[in-house]
N, C-alpha and C positions, 0 to 999 in steps of 0.2 A: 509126779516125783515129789515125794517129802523131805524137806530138809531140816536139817537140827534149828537151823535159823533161819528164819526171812527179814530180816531187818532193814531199813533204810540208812543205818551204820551199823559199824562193828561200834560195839558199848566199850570194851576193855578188853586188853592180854588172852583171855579163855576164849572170846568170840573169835579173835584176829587167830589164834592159833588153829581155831577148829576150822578158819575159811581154808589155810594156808594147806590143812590136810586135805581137807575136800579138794580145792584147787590141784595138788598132787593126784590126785583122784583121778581128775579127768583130763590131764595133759594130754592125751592120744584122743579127746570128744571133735568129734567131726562138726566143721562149723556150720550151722544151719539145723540142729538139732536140736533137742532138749537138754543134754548135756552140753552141748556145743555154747547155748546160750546161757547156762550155769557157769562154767564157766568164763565167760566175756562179763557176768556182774559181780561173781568173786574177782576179780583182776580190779574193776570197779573199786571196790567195796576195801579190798586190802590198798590200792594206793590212796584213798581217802584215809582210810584210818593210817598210813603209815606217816602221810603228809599234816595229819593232826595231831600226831605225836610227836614229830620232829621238827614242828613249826614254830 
């Protein structure tokens, strides 16, 4: 599965937005999957970067 981004953070505004789609994406991904595990590191990914911005 290829994704727009693999990063170890979200950098700025345009990454965090594009996780937030993707995450909308896969709300229904079965946990244990490929998607499933997409998203568990966007959830990751989006409370790091919201907690560095609000910090």
């Amino acid at each position: 599965m290829t994704h727009l981004f693999n990063p170890a953070c979200l950098a700025d505004e345009a990454a965090y937005a594009a996780a937030l789609d993707e995450l909308d994406d896969l709300m229904m991904a079965d946990p244990g999957t490929p998607s499933g595990h997409r998203f568990d590191e966007l959830v990751v990914l989006i409370e790091d970067y919201e907690a560095r911005r609000d910090g």
